[in-house]
C-alpha positions in Angstrom: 0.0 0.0 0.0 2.8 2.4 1.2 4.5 2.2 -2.2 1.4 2.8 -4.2 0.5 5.8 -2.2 4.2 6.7 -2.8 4.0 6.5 -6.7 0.3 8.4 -7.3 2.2 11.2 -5.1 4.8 11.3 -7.1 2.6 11.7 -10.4 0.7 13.8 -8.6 3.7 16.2 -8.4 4.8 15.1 -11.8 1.2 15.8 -13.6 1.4 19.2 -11.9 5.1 20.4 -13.2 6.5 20.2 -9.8 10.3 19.7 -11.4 12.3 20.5 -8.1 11.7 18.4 -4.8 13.9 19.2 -1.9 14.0 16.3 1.1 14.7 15.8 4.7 15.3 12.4 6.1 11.8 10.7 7.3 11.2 7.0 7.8 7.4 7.7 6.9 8.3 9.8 4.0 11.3 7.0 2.5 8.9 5.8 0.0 8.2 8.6 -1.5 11.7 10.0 -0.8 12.7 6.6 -2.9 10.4 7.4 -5.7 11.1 11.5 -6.3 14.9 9.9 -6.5 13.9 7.3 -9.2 12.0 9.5 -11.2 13.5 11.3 -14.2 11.2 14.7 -14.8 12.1 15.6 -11.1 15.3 17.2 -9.8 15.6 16.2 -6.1 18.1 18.1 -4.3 18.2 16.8 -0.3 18.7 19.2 2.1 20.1 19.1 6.1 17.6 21.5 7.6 13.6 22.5 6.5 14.9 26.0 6.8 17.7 25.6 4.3 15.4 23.4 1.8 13.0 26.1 2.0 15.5 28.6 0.5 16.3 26.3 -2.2 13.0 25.5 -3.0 12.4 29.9 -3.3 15.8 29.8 -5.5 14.3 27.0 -7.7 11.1 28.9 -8.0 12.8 32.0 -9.0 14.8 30.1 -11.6 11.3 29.1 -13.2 10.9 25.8 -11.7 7.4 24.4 -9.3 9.4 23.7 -6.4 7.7 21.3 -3.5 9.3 20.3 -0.2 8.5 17.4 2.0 10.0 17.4 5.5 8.5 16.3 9.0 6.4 18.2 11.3 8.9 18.4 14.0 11.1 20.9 12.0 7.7 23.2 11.6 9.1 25.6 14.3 13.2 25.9 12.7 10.9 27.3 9.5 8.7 29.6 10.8 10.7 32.6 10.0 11.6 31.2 6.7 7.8 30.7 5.4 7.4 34.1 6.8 9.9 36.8 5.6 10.8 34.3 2.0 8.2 32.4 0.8 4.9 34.0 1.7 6.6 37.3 1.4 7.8 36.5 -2.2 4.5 34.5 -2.7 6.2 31.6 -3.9 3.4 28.8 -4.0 5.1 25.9 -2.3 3.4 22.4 -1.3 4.8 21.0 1.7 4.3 17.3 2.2 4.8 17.2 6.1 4.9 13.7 8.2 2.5 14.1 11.0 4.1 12.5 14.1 3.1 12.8 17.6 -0.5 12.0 17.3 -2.1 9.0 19.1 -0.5 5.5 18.5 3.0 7.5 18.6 5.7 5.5 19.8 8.3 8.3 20.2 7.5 10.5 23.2 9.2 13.8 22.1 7.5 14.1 19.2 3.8 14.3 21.0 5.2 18.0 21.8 6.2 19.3 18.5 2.1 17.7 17.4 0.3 20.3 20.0 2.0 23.0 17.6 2.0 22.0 14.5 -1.6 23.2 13.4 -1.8 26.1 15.6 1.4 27.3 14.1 0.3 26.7 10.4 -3.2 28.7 11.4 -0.8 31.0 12.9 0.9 31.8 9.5 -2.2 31.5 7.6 -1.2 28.4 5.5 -4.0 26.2 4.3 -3.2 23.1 5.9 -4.7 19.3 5.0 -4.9 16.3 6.8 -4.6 13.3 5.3 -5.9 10.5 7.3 -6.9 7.8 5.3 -5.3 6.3 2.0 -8.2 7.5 0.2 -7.2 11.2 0.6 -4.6 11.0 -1.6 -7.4 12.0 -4.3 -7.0 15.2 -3.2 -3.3 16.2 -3.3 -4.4 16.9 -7.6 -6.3 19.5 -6.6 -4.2 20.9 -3.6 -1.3 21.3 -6.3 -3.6 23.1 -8.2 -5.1 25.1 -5.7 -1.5 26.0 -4.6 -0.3 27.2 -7.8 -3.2 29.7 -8.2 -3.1 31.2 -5.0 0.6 31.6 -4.7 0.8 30.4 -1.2 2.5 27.7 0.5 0.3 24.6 1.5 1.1 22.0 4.5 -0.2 18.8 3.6 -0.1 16.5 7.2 0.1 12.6 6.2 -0.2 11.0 9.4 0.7 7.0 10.2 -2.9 6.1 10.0 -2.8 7.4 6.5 0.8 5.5 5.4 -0.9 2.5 7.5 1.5 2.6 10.3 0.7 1.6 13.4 
C-alpha cells in the first residue's frame, strides 16, 4: 500500500510540473523519498535542515521551476521565520508534504510536543493546511497542487501513520 500511495504522489507532483523536490530524512516519508529519486522529470536536491530546503525551493522557483518540499512536522518551528519573511513574502506557491508525528499511537514520546503545535502554528501563519488520514485522501493532493499554484501560497499537507498504515 505504502509504495502505491508513494507512486500516485509522485505523479501527482509530476502531472502538476513540480520539477524540483527538496528532502529531509523521514522514515514515513522514505517511500516517496525513494520514488522522487527514481524519477527522471524531477530534480531532487536533499537538504540538512527545513529551513535551508525552503531557501532552495524559493531559488528553484525564482529560476522558473514548481518547487515542493516534503519534511517532518517536527522541523515546523526551525521554518517559521523562513515561510514568513521568504516564501509567503515573495508568494512563492510551495506544497509542503509534512509527516505528522506525535498524534495517538506515537511511539516516540518527544515528538507528542512538537504535534500540539503544528496546526496552531500553520493557522498561525495563515497556511492552508490538509490532513490526510486515510489512503483514500490521496485523491486530493491533484487539486491541492492546483489550488496551490493559483493562489501563490505555500500549503502544509499533514500525512499521518494512519494514512501510510503505520501503526
Amino acid at each position: 500500500m505504502t509504495s502505491t500511495l508513494s507512486n500516485r504522489i509522485v505523479d501527482d507532483l509530476v502531472r502538476n510540473d513540480i520539477g524540483f523536490v527538496t528532502t529531509v530524512p523521514c522514515k514515513q516519508l522514505a517511500g516517496v523519498i525513494d520514488a522522487i529519486e527514481r524519477h527522471d522529470g524531477i530534480l531532487h536536491v536533499p537538504s540538512n535542515k527545513e529551513d535551508e530546503g525552503m531557501g532552495l525551493c524559493a531559488g528553484a522557483y525564482m529560476g522558473g521551476k514548481r518547487p515542493c518540499i516534503i519534511m517532518q512536522n517536527t522541523a515546523i518551528g526551525v521554518t517559521v521565520n523562513t515561510l514568513a519573511t521568504l516564501i509567503q513574502y515573495y508568494q512563492i506557491p510551495l506544497p509542503m508534504l509534512i509527516s505528522y508525528r506525535g498524534e495517538v499511537g506515537e511511539k516516540v514520546a518527544c515528538q507528542v510536543e512538537m504535534a500540539v503545535h503544528t496546526k496552531a502554528l500553520l493557522n498561525q501563519l495563515m497556511i492552508p493546511t490538509f490532513h490526510f488520514h486515510r489512503a483514500e485522501d490521496v485523491a486530493e493532493l491533484d487539486g491541492i497542487l492546483k489550488y496551490t499554484q493559483m493562489c501563490k501560497k505555500p500549503t502544509a499537507i499533514l500525512t499521518d501513520a494512519s494514512f501510510w498504515g503505520v501503526s
